[in-house]
Backbone bond lengths (Angstrom), bond angles and torsions (degrees), N, CA, C in turn:
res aa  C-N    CA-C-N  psi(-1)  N-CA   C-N-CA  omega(-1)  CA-C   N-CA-C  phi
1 X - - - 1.450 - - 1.526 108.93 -
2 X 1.293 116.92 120.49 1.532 123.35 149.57 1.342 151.67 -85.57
3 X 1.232 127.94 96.90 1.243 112.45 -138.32 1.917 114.41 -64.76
4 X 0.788 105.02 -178.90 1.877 86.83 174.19 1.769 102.98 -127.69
5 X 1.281 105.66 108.36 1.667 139.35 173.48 1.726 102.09 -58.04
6 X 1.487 117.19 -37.48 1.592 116.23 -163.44 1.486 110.17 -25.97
7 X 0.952 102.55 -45.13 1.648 103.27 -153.90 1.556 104.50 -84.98
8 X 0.882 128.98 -13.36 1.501 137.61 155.29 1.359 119.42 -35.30
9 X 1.384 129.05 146.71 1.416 127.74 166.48 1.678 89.51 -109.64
10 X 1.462 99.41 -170.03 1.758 118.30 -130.64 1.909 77.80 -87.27
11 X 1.347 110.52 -47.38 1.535 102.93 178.74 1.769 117.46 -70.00
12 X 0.895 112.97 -37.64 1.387 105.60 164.11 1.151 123.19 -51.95
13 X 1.435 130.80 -32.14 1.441 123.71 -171.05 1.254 112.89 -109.69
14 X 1.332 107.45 23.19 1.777 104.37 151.49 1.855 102.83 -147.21
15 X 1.467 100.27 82.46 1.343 96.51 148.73 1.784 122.60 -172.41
16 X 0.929 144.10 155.75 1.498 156.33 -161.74 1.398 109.14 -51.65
17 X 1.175 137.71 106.82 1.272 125.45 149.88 1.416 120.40 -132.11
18 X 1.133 106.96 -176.35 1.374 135.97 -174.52 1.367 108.78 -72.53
19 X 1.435 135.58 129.58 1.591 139.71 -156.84 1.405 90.89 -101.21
20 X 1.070 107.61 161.03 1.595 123.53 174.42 1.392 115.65 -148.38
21 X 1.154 111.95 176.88 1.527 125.04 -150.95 2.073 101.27 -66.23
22 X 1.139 89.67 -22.28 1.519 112.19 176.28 1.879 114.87 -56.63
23 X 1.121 79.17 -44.53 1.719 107.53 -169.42 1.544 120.37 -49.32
24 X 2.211 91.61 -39.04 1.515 101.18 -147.88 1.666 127.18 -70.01
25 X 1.385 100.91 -9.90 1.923 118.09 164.47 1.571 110.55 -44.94
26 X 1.839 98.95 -56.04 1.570 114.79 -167.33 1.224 113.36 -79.54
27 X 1.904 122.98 -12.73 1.161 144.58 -178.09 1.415 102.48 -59.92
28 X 1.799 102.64 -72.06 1.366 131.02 176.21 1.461 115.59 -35.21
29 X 1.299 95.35 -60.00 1.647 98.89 -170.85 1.352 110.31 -62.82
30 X 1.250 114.60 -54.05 1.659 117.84 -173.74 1.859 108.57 -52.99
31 X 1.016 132.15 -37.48 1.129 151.55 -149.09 1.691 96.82 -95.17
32 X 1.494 110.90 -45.28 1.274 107.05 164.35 1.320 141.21 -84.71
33 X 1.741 121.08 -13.36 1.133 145.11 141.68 1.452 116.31 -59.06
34 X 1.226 108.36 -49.59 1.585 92.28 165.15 1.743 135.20 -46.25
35 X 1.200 104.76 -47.13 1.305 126.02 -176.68 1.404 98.70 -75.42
36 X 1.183 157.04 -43.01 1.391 146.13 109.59 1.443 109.85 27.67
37 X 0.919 105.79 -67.06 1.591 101.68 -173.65 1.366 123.62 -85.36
38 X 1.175 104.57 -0.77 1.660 123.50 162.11 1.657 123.57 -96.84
39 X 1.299 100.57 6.17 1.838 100.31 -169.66 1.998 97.71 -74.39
40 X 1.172 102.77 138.36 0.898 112.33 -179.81 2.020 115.06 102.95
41 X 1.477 95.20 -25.69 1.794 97.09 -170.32 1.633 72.45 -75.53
42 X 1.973 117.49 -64.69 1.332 135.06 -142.16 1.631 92.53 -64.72
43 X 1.580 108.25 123.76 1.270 127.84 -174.03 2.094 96.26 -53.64
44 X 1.866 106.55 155.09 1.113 109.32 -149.50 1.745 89.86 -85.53
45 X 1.354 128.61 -27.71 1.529 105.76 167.09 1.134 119.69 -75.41
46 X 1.201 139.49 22.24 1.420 142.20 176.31 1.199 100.84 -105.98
47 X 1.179 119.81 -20.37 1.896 108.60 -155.89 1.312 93.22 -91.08
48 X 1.762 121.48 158.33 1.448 115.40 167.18 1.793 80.20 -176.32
49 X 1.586 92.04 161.12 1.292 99.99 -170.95 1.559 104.82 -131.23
50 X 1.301 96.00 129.79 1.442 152.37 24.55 1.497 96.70 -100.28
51 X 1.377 117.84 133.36 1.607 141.65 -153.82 2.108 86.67 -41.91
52 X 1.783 90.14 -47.36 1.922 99.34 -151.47 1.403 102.16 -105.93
53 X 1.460 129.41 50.46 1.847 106.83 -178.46 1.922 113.22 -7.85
54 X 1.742 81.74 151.01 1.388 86.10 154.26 1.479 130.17 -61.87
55 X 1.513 99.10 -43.65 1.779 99.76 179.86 1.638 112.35 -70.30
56 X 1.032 114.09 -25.53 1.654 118.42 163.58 1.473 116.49 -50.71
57 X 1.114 107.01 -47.55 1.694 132.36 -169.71 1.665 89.86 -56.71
58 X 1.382 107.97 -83.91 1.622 129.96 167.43 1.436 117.24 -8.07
59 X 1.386 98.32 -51.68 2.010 107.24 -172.33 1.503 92.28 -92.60
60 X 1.165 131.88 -27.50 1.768 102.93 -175.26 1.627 92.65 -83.04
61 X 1.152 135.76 -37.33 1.707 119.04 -165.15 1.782 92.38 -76.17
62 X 1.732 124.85 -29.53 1.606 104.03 178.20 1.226 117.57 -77.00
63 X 1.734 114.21 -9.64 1.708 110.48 163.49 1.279 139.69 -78.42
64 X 1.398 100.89 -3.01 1.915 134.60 -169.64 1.170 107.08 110.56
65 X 1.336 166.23 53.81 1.375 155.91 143.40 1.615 87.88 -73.22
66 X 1.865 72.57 126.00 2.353 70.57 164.27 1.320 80.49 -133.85
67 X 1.709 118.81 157.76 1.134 141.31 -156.95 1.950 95.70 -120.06
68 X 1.174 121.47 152.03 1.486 128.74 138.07 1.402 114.51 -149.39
69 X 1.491 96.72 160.66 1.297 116.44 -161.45 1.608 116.13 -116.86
70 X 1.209 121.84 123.43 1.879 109.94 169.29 1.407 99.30 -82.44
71 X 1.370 106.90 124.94 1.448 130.27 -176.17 1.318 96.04 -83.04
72 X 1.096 122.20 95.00 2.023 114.27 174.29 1.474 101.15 -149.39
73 X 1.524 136.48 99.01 1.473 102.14 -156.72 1.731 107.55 -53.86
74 X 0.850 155.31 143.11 1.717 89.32 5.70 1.039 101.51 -109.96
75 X 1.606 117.28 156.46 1.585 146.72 -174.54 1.708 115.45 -52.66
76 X 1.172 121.50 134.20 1.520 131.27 -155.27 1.843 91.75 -138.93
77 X 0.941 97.30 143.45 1.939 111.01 176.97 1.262 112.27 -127.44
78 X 1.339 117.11 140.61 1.374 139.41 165.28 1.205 112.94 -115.97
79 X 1.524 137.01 125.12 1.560 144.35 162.85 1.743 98.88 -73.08
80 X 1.206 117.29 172.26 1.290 118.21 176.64 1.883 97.10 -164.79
């Protein structure tokens, strides 16, 4: 999924915020593409696909994971 930036002006689409419930598709994906690029470093009982379930995803943001993002297309994530 890509999110679509269009409607953005030039300051909106480059700067840090705070993810929201909106987010969590582009959360997922990025988070699981990332780890993608680690298959093979990430030891072989660790690995499983998709690396992060959704319901995994779910319980770290209902335990406090807050996410932000650099808004620049293209979209970049930070866990916190």
């Amino acid at each position: 999924m890509i999110a679509d930036f269009s409607r953005l002006n030039d300051e909106e689409k480059t700067m840090i915020r705070r993810c929201t419930e909106a987010d969590f598709d582009a959360i997922y994906e990025i988070i699981n593409d990332a780890a993608e690029t680690y298959r093979g470093i990430i030891p072989a009982d660790r690995w499983h696909e998709p690396y992060m379930s959704r319901e995994q995803l779910k319980q770290e943001v209902n335990a406090g994971v807050q996410f932000c993002g650099f808004v620049n297309v293209p979209f970049s994530l930070r866990g916190i």
